[in-house]
N, C-alpha and C positions, 0 to 999 in steps of 0.2 A: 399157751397162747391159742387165739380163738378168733380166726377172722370171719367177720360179720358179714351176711349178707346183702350189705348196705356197699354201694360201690365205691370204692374210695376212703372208706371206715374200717381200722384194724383195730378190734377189740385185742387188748394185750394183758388183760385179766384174765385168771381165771373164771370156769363157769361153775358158781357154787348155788346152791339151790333156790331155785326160783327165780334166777337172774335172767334167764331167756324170758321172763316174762317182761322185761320192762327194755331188756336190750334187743330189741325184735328190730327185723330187718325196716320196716317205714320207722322206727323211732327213732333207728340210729341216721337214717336218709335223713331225718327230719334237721338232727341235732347240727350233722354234716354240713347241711344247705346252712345255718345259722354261721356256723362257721367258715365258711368258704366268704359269705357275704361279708361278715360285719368283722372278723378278725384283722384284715387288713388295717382297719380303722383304732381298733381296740391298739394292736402295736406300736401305729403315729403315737395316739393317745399315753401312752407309758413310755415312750422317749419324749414326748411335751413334759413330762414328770422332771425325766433328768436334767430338761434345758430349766427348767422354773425353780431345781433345786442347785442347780448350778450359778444361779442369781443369787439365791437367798445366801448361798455362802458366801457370796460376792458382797455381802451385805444390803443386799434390797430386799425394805418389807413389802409386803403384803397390802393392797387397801384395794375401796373398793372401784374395780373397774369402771374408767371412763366411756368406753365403747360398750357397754352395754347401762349410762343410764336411764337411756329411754326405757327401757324395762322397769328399772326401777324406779324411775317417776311414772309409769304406765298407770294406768285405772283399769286391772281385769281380775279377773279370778279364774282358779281352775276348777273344772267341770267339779258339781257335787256328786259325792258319794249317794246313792241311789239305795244300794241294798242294805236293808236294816240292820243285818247282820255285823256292817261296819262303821254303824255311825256312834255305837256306844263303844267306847276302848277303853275305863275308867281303869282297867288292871291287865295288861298284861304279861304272860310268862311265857318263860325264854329258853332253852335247853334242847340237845340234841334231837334224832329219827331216831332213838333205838326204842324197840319194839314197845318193852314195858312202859319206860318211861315216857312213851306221846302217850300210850292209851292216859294215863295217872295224870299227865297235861290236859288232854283235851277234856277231861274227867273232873280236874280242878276247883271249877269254880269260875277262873279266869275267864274273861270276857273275851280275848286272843290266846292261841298259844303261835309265838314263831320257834317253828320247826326248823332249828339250823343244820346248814351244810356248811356254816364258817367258822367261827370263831368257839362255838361249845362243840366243835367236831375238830373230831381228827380226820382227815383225811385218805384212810386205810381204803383201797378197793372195796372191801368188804363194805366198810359202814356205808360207801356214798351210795353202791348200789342196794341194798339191803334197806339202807335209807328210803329209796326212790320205793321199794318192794311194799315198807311199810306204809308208807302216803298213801298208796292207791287202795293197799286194805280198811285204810279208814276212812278214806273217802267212800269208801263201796259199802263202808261198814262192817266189814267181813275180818277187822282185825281181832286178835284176842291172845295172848299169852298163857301159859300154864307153867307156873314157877314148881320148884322141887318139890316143896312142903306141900303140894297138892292147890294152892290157892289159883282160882283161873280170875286173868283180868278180861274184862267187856268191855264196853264202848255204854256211857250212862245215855238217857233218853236225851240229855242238853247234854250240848260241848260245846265246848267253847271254838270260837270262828279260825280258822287255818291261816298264818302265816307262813311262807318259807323266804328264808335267808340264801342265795346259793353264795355262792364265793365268790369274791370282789374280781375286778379286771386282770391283777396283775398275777393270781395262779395258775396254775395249768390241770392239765387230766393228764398226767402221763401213762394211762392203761388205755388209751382211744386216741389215733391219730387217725387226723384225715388227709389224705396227699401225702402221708410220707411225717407231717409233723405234729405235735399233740396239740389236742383240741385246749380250749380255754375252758377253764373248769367252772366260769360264769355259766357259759353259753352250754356246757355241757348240765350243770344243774338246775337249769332253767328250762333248755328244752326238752328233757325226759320228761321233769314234773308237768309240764304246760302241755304236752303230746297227750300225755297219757290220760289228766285228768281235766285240762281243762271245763270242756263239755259236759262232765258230769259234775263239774263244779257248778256251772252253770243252771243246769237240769236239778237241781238240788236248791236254788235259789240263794246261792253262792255265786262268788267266782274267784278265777286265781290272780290273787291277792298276794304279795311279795314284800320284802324289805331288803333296800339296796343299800351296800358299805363301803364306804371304803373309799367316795366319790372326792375327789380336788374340785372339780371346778363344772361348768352348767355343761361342755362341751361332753364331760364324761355323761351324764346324763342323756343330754342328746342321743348321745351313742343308743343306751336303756329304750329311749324311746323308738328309736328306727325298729330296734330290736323286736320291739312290743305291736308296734304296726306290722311287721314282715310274718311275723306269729300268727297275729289275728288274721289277718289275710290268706293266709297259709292253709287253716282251717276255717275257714270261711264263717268268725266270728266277726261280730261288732268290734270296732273299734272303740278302744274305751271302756271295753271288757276287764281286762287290768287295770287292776287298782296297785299303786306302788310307793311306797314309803320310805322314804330316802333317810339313811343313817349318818348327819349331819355327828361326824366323829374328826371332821381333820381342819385342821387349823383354817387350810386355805377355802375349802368351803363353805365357813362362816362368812367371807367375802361375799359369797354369790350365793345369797340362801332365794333373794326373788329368782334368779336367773334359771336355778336349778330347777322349782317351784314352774318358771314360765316352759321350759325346754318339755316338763312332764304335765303340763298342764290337763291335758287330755287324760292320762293314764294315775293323775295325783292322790295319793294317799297323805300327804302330808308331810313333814321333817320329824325325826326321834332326836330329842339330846343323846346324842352316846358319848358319857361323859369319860369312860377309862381310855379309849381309843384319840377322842381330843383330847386328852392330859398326853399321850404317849406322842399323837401328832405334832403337839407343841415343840415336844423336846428333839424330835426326829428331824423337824421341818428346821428349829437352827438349834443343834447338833453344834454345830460350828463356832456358835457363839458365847464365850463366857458369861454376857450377862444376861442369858436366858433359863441360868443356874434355876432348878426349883430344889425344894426344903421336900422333906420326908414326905413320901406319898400320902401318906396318910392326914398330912397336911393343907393337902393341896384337895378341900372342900368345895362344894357346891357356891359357897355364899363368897370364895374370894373373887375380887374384881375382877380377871378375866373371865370366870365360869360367870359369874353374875351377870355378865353384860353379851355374851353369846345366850344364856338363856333366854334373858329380855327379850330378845333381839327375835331368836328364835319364835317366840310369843307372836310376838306382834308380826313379823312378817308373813308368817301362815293366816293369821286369823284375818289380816287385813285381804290376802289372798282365798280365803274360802275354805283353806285347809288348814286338817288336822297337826295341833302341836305334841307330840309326847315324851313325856319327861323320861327319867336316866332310869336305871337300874341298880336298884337295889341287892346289895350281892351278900347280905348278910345270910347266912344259916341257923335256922333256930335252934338249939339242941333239945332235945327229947332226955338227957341225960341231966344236965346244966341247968337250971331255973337263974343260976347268978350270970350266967354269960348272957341270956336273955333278957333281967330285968337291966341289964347296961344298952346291950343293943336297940331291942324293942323302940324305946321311947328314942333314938335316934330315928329309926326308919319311918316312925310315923313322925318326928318332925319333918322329916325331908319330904314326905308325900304331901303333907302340910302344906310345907311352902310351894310346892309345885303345882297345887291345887289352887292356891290363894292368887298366884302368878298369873295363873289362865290354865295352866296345862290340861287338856283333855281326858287324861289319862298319864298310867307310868306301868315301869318295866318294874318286876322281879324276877328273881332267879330261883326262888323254889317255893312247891306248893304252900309250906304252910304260911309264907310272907302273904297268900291270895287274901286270906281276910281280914289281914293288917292295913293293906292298901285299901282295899274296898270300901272298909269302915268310914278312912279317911275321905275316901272321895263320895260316897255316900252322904255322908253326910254335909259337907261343902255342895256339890252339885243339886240336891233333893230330887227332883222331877225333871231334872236337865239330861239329855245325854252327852253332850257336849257343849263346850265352853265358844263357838265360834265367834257371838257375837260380843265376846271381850276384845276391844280392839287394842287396846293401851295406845293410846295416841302420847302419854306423859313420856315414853321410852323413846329417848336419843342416842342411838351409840355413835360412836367414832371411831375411828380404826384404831386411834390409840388405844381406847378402852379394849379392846377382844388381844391387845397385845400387853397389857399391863399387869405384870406377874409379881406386881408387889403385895406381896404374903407377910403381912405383921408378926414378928416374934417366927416368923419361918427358919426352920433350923437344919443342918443336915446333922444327921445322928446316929452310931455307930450302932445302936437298935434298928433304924431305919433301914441302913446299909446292910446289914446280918438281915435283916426282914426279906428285902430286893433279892438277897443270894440264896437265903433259903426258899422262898416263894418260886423264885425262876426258876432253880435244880430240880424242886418239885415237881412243880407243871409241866417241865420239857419231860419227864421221865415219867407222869401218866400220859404227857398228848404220846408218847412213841408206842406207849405202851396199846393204843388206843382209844382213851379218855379225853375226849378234850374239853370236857367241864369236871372240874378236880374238886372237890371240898377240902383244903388248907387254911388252918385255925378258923375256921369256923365261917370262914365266904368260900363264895363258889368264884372260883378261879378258869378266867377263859386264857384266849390269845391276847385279848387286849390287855390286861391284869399283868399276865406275865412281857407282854412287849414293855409295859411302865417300869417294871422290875427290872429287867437287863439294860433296858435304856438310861435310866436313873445312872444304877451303879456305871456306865459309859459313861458318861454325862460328867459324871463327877471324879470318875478318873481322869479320862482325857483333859477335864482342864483343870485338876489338880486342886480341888474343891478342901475347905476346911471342915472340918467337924466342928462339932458344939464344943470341944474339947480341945480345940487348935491344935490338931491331929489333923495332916495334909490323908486326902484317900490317895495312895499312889498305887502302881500294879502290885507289888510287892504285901500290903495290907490285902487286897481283892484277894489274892493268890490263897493269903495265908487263911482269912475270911472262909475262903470257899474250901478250903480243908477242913475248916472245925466246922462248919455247919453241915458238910456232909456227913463226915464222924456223928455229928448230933443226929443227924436223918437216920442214918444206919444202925445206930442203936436204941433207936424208936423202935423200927422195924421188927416183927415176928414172923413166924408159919411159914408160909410160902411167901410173901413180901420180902422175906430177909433173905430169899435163895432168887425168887424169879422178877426181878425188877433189873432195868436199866438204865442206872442211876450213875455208871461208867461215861455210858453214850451221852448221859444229860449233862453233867460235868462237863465233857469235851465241847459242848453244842454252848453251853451257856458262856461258856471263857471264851470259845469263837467270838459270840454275840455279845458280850461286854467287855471282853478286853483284846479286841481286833483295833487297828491304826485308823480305819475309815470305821464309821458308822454302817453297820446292815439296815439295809430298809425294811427288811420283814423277815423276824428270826424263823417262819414257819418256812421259809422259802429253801435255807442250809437244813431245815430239819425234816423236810420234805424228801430229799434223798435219802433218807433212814428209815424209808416206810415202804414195807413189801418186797 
C-alpha cells in the first residue's frame, strides 16, 4: 500500500515500475478534484439506471422522449472536427495498452487505433497503469519493446490517430480512493491520460480524442461533457479541444441518439454502432420478458430488423447533425495457418464493410491488424477522394420505435450448438479476462466483455424462461449444469504445457454459473469478476 501525495488520494496498488511516473502527486490532485466534482452526479446517474430498469420490468417500453423533442426537431449541428488527423476514420482498430501490441496498432496501417481501458482489457492494477505508462511513450514517441528472440518494436514514421476507451460510469478503481472511497474508474482513466498528455497532444497537431460506452441516455452524456469542460479549464485549454465519440451500444440510447449528439455537441466525435454490446443491451434491458427471446447469436446479424433500423437510424441522425457515423466491429481473426477458415470468413467481412459503406458509414471497426486492408480496400474504393461520407443525409430513413424494438429473426432458432457455443465462449473468456487478457482469440474471433456478456446472457435468457431448442428440448438448469461439465472436460483436454497446469478455469466456471444461472439477472458480469482481480 502506497499513499499519494495528493491530499485526500490513497493510492492502494502496488508501486511497480514506472508507475510514479504517471501517479505523481498533481496527477492524482488532478484525478481527485474530477472526482470529488462530478462523482456525486455519476451515482444519481446509476440509481436513474435502476429506477428505468425497474419500469422496463414492469413492462414499459422504451420510445422516443417527449420532453426532449425540441431537440430533435432542432436545426443545429455540432461543432466540426478541425484537425485532419480526425476527419478520415475509414478503418479503425481496436485492442488493449499493452506495450507490443499499441506499437503493431499504431503501426497498422489503420487510420485509428482505440487504445482500451474497457472491454479488450482487463482490469488488473498492473495493466490500467502500465496502460497510462505506455500512452505517454508513444505519445512522446519514446516507446519501443524488445521481445525474446531479439526482434525490437518502434514506432513507424505514420501512425495511425490515438483513440482511448476509459471505463464506462458504472466501474470503479478499487486501488485509488479519495475521501475514504474508490474513485470511478471513468474519471480515473480519463484523467491520468488527459493530465498527462493532453498538451502534447495538442503540440503535436492532435488532440485528446476519446470513445465513450456504455451510455443510456443524453443526461449520462451530459455528465462526459461537464467532465470535459472542468478539464479544459483545469489546464487552461480550449474548449472544444476534445473530441469524443460516443459508443451507441445499448438499447435505450438508440432513443436519444440527437440528445446525446446535442448534450456533446461542443466536444462531438460522432456515434459508433457497437453492435455486440447492443445485441447483449437488448437482452439485459428486458431480461424479464419472454418474448424478447433471441435465436443463436450467431444469428442475430447486421441486416435483422432491429440492427437494421438502429443503424439507419444512426446514419442519418449524425450526418443530419454534422457528425461522424462509424460502423461495428469486425471480430473475425484471419488465420495464418487456415486458408479454408479464411476463404469462408474473408468474403463475409468485406460484405459487411460493404454494406456499411453503401449505408453512409464513414468508416468501421476491426479487431486485428491483418482485417486493416480488408476494410480499407472496401472503403477505398466506395469513398475514392472522399474522406468522409457527411454529406449523405438519407432523408428516405423513417424509424419508429417499434422498428429498434422488433426482434423478429426469420427461421431464428435456438440450438444446442448455440447453447454449447454461449458456455464454452463465456468459460473461456472469464478465465483469460482473470487471467489478464481481455481480448481472447476463441475459434477464431477476438472475443471481448461485450462477446462474452451475449454469451452468459443468452444462456440466462433462455433458462430463466425455459426456452425450446430446435430439437423441443426445454434449456432448463439441469441441461446448463450438465452442458457446462462436458464443455469444460472439452476445454481441459484441449489444453497443454503450462495452460493445462496454470489457468483458472475453476474460478471461471464458478463466475459463469453465477452470471448465467443466478434468480435475478447481473448487470455486468465484469462487476462479480472484478473482485477476483489482485
Amino acid at each position: 500500500m502506497t499513499i499519494s501525495s495528493a491530499a485526500g488520494v490513497e493510492v492502494r496498488g502496488p508501486r511497480l515500475a514506472r508507475f510514479d511516473e504517471v501517479l505523481t502527486g498533481p496527477g492524482l490532485e488532478f484525478v481527485g478534484r474530477l472526482h470529488r466534482e462530478f462523482n456525486p452526479q455519476r451515482e444519481r446517474l446509476l440509481q436513474a439506471r435502476q429506477d428505468v430498469q425497474a419500469r422496463l420490468d414492469a413492462g414499459e417500453l422504451p420510445t422516443f422522449p417527449s420532453d426532449t423533442a425540441s431537440i430533435r426537431d432542432g436545426e443545429w449541428t455540432v461543432a466540426p472536427v478541425k484537425n485532419p488527423d480526425l476527419q478520415k476514420r475509414w478503418v479503425e482498430l481496436t485492442g488493449p495498452t499493452e506495450r507490443k501490441m499499441l506499437i503493431n496498432a499504431l503501426n497498422s496501417g489503420a487510420d485509428v487505433y482505440m487504445a482500451d481501458f474497457e472491454d479488450a482489457n482487463t482490469p488488473t492494477w498492473q495493466n490500467m497503469v502500465e496502460g497510462q505508462v505506455n500512452l505517454v511513450d508513444a505519445i512522446e514517441r519514446t516507446i519501443s519493446f524488445d521481445n525474446p528472440d531479439g526482434r525490437v518494436y518502434r514506432l513507424n514514421e505514420q501512425t495511425a490517430t490515438l483513440l482511448v476507451r476509459p471505463r464506462g460510469w458504472h466501474l470503479p478503481e478499487k486501488h485509488v480512493f479519495v475521501d475514504g472511497s474508490p474513485i470511478s474508474g471513468a474519471l480515473f482513466d480519463f484523467g491520468l491520460f488527459f493530465f498527462h498528455n493532453a498538451r502534447k497532444l495538442v503540440e503535436n497537431g492532435s488532440g485528446p480524442y476519446f470513445y465513450l460506452p456504455k451510455l443510456e441516455n443524453h443526461r449520462e452524456a451530459r455528465l462526459w461533457n461537464d467532465v470535459f469542460c472542468f478539464a479544459q479549464d483545469a489546464l487552461g485549454l480550449p474548449r472544444g479541444t476534445v473530441k469524443a465519440t460516443v459508443l451507441l451500444e445499448t438499447v435505450l440510447a438508440a432513443f436519444e441518439m440527437d440528445e446525446i449528439l446535442y448534450e456533446l455537441r461542443e466536444h462531438s466525435g460522432g456515434l459508433n454502432a457497437g453492435r455486440w454490446d447492443y445485441i447483449f443491451s437488448i437482452i439485459k434491458k428486458f431480461s424479464s420478458r419472454p418474448d424478447f427471446l433471441l435465436p443463436d447469436r450467431a444469428q442475430v446479424t447486421m441486416t435483422v430488423p432491429f440492427m437494421r433500423a438502429y443503424t439507419e437510424l444512426l446514419v442519418k441522425t449524425c450526418h443530419r447533425r454534422g457528425a461522424f457515423a462509424m460502423g461495428g466491429m469486425a471480430a473475425f481473426i484471419p488465420s495464418r495457418r487456415d486458408p479454408k477458415v479464411n476463404e469462408v470468413a474473408l468474403p463475409k467481412v468485406r460484405d459487411d464493410k460493404l454494406r456499411e459503406s453503401h449505408d453512409g458509414f464513414d468508416g468501421t471497426w476491426v479487431a486485428h491488424p491483418d482485417l486493416v486492408p480488408v476494410a480499407r480496400e472496401v472503403f477505398a474504393e466506395f469513398m475514392g477522394d472522399r474522406a468522409n461520407q457527411l454529406d449523405r443525409q438519407r432523408p428516405e430513413v423513417a424509424v419508429e420505435p417499434r422498428q429498434l424494438l422488433d426482434l423478429r429473426i426469420p427461421d431464428g432458432q435456438i440450438t444446442e450448438t448455440g447453447l454449447r457455443s454461449n458456455i464454452s465462449v463465456g468459460m473461456q473468456y472469464i478465465e483469460s479476462w482473470l487471467r489478464g487478457t481481455g481480448a481472447a482469440a476463441i475459434f477464431n474471433l477476438m472475443e471481448d466483455a461485450a462477446t462474452a456478456e451475449i454469451s452468459r446472457s443468452q444462456v440466462w435468457q433462455w433458462h430463466h424462461h425455459g426456452a425450446t431448442l430446435d430439437t423441443g428440448q426445454r434449456v432448463t438448469r439441469e441441461l446448463v449444469v450438465n452442458l457446462i461439465q462436458e464443455e469444460l472436460e472439452s476445454i481441459r483436454q484441449s489444453l497443454s504445457g503450462e495452460a493445462a497446469h496454470g489457468n483458472r478455469f475453476d474460478e471461471a466456471r464458478q463466475l459463469f454459473e453465477q452470471v448465467a444461472l443466478s434468480d435475478r439477472f447481473t448487470e455486468f458480469l465484469t462487476v462479480p469478476a472484478y473482485a477476483h482481480l489482485d
